[in-house]
N, C-alpha and C positions, 0 to 999 in steps of 0.2 A: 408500550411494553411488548416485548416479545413472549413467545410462545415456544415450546419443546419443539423441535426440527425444522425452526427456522435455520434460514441461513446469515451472518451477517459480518459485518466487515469489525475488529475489534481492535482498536490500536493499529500499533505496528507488528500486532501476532494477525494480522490478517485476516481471512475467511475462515468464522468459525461456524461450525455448528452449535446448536443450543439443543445439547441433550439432558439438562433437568434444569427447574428452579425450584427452590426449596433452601433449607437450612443444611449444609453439607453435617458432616457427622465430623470434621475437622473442625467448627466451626465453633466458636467460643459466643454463646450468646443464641438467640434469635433471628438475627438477620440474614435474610432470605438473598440469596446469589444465582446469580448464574451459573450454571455449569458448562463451561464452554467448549469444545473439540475442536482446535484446527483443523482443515482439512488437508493441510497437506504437513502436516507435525504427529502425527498420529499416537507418539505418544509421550504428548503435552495436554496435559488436562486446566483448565485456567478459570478458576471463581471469580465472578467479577459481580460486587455488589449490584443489585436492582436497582440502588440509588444513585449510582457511581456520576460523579462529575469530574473529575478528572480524564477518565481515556474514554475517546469517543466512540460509540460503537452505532452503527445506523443498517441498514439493509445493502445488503450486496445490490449491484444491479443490474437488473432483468439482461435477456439477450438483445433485445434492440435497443435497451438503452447505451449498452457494450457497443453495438453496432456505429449506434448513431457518433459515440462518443470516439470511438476509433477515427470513426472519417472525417472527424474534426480536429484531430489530431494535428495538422500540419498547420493549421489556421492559428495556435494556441502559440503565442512566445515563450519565451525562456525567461528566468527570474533570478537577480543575484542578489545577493547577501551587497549591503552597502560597505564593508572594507573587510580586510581579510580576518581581521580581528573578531568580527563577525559571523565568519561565514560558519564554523561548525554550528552555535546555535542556528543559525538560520534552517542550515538542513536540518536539525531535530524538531524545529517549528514546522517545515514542512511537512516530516512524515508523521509527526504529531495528528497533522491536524485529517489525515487519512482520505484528501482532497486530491481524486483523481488527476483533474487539472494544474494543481500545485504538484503534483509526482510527475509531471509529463513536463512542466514548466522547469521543476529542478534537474531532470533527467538532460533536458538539452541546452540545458546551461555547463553541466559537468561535461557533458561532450563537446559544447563550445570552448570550453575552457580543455581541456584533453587535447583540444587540437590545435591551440593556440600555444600551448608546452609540448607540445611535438614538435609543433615546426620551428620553436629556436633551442630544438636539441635534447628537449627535456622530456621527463616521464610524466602522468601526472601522479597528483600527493597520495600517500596512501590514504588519508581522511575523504577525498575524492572518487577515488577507486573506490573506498566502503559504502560511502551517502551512494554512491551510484548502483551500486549493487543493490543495498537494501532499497533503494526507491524502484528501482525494476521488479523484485521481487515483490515487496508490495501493488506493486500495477498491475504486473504481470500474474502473480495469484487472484485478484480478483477479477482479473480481464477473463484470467485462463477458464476459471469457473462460472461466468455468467456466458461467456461463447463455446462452453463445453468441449473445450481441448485443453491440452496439457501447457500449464505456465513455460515452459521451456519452447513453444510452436508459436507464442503469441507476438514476438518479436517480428519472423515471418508472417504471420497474418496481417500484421500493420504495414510493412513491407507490401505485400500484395496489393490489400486495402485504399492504400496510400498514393500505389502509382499508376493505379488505375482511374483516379481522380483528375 
């Protein structure tokens, strides 16, 4: 169970804070919610049952865990979808599953794939372009905030990180 000002990773809404639990005043019944604050949505507010089994929510992580998990970054393969017919669920299972390692694994798959539709001519899909963006932004928000810089710096930071390895 969490606690009021935790911090914690919630879905694919990201890094939230946990500013009340209790019974909302919206709320039909007695069961006690979460009351959640993105951190970087600010004004998105998200109740999310105590009991919830459906969207995973677990502890953001620490800055050495950030650290350690960056410089492993290059060592982690990529992961595709087994046919195309496939492939949107797969990235919704991805970011479902709010699995740093599976967002870095889909991340450089869509750029494999990005560069493989570049060089005979092509763009990539726009289903690709989207999974790509929302799986950065989900990494990159919770990178951004466990190494305490801004999600948009964290791209260079793995850059750095990375080739200094």
């Amino acid at each position: 169970m969490f606690e009021v000002n935790d911090t914690v990773v919630y879905g694919k809404n990201g890094v939230c804070k946990v500013v009340d639990i209790g019974v909302p005043s919206i709320a039909v019944g007695n069961q006690k919610y979460y009351t959640l604050q993105p951190v970087y949505k600010k004004d998105t507010v998200i109740y999310a049952p105590l009991d919830n089994q459906k969207v995973v929510m677990r502890e953001v992580m620490t800055k050495k865990e950030a650290k350690e998990f960056v410089a492993e970054i290059p060592s982690l393969d990529s992961e595709d979808a087994e046919s195309e017919r496939t492939r949107e669920l797969f990235y919704k299972e991805m970011l479902k599953s709010c699995d740093c390692k599976k967002l870095v694994a889909m991340i450089k798959t869509l750029r494999e794939r990005s560069l493989e539709r570049e060089q005979k001519g092509k763009k990539a899909t726009a289903i690709d372009e989207r999974y790509h963006k929302m799986a950065e932004d989900q990494l990159f928000g919770e990178l951004g905030y466990a190494l305490e810089i801004e999600p948009e710096d964290v791209r260079q930071y793995i850059k750095e990180v990375t080739q200094k390895a």
